[in-house]
N, C-alpha and C positions, 0 to 999 in steps of 0.2 A: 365725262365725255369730252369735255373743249381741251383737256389735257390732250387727250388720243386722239380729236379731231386735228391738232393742230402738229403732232411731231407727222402724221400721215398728210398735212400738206404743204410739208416742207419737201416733200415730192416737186410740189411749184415755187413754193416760197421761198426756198432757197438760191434759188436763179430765178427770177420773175420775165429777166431780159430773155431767158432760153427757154421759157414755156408758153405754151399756148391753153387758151382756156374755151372749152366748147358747153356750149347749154341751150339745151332745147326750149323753147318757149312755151307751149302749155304747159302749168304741171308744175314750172320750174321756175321762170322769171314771173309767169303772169297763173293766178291762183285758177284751175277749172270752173266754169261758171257755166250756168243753164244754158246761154246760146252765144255759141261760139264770138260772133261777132262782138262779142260784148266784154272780150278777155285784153285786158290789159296789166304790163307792170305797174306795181304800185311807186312811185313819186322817188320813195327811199331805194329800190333798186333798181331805176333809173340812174341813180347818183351814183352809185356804187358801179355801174356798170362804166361810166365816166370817170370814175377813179381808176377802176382797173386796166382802159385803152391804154390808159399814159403809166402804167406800172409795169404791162406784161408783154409778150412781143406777137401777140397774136390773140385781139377778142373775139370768137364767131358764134353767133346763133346758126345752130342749126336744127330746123322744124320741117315739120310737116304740112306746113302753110305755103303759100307763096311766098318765094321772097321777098316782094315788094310790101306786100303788106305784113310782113312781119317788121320791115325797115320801118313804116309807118308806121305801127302800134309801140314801138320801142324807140326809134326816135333819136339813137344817140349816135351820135361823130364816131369813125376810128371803128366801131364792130363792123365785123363781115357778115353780110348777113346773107345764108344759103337755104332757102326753101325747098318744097318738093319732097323731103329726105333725104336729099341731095342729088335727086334726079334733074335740077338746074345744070349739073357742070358735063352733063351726059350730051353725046356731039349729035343725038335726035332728038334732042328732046321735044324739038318745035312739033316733029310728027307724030309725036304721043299725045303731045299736048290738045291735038283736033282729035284724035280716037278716044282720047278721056272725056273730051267737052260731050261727044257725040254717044258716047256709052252713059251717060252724066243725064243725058236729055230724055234718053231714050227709055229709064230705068222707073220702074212703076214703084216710087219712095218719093212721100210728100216733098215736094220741093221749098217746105220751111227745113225739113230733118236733112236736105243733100245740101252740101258743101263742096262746092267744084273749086279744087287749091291750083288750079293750072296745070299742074302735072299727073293731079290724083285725083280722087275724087272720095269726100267720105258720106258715110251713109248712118246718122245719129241714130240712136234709140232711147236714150239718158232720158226723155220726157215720156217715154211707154210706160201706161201702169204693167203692161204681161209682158216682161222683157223676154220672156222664153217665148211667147209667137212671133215677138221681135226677131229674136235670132234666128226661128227655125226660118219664116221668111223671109230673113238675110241671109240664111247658106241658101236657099235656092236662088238667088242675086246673084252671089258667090258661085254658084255653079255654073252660071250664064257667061258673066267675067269670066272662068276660065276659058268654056266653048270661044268666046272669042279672042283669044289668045291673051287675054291681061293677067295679073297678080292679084288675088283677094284673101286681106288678111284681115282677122278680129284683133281691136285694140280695147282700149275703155272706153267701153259705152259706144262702140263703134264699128262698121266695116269699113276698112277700106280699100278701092282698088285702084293698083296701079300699072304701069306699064312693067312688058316681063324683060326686064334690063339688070344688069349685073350693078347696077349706082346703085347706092344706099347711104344713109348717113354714115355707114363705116366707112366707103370709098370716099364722101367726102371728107370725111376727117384725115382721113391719110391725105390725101392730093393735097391739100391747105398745109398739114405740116411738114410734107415734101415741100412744099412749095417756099416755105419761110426758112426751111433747114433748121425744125426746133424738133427738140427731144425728151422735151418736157410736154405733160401735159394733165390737165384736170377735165374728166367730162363727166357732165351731168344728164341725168335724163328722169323718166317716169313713164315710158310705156315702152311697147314692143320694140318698135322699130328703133328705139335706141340700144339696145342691145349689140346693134353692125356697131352702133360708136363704140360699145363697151370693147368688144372684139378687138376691135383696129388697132388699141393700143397696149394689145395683151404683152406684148414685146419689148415694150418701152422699158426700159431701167426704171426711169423715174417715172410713175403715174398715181392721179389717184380717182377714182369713178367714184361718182356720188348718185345714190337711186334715190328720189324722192317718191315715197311710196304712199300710195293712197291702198284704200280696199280692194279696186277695179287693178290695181298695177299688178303685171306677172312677176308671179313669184322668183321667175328666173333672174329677174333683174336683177333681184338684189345678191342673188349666189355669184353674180361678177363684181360686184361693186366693195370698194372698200372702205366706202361709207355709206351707211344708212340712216335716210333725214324721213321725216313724219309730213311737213308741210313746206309749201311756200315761205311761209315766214320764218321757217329754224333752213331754209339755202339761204335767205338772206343774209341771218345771224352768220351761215358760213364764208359769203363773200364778204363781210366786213373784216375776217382773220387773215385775206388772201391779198 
């Protein structure tokens, strides 16, 4: 496997200066835990992240968090860091941001299980013993959000809803590597909504998508991806080759 992982990220490895590297944060830098709030990288890919600013021409987190507090939980100089799923660099976002908070308040889901990200808002079930009355009572949530004109998608262990906008972490991947003019690029992900990342860079010459796949992650992901990882800790072993 490190033989085949490694001639597939010379994709990036090869010009490090002409690629960019994207990775999502739950899932990926920081291992899924029982409450959200509680998710952090571990120490060593931290480090690793601070190796990589000063080796490639472009590091960016991009999550389904806020970005601020993804900056906070990660910590390190030199990444960009884009929340929302990339509903931050969208020119309304300010006014979705007050229709999320108020759809977010308004929504009958214990407010330990809602998770308001600033531009989204998710709606947990990971601690249900009956995850099927979880869900069935999350699609009628889910049919609410759309009456009022939002976005409701199922993730792992999750609903969530967001505003109905064309930005997605695809779009933000692209506008960042428009932006830096790289043509290179490695993304990482573990659930739905990284899939627009997967997309974005179907194009590229050089690319290589990494799915870190748990039991909850969709199986689509990994039929884009041209690597497939088991955990947090076997992305880490693959950013230390990068």
């Amino acid at each position: 496997m490190a033989a085949t992982a490694d001639a597939l990220l010379e994709a990036v490895t090869a010009a490090p200066s002409d690629a960019a590297i994207f990775l999502d944060f739950d899932g990926v830098l920081a291992p899924i835990v029982a409450r959200p709030e509680d998710a952090y990288p571990p120490e060593e890919t931290r480090a690793e992240l601070r190796r990589l600013c000063g080796r490639y021409g472009l590091v960016a987190v991009v999550s389904g968090r806020g970005g601020e507090d993804v900056r906070a939980r990660v910590d390190v100089d030199g990444v960009v860091y884009v929340g929302s799923h990339g509903l931050e660099l969208d020119r309304n976002a300010e006014r979705w941001r007050r229709s999320i908070a108020n759809f977010a308040a308004n929504a009958p889901w214990p407010r330990a299980e809602t998770e308001l990200k600033g531009l989204s808002v998710a709606f947990h079930f990971r601690h249900r013993e009956d995850e099927r009355a979880a869900v069935l009572e999350l699609e009628q949530l889910a049919g609410v959000a759309q009456e009022d004109g939002l976005v409701a998608r199922f993730g792992r262990k999750v609903l969530e809803v967001l505003p109905p906008v064309g930005s997605n972490k695809g779009t933000a991947v692209r506008a960042l590597l428009d932006g830096a003019g790289l043509e290179r690029a490695l993304v990482a992900g573990d659930d739905t909504t990284d899939i627009d990342a997967f997309r974005a860079v179907e194009d590229l010459e050089h690319k290589v998508r990494v799915a870190v796949i748990a039991p909850e992650s969709p199986r689509l992901l990994a039929e884009y991806a041209e690597l497939v990882l088991g955990s947090t800790d076997e992305f880490l072993e693959l950013m230390r080759r990068l």
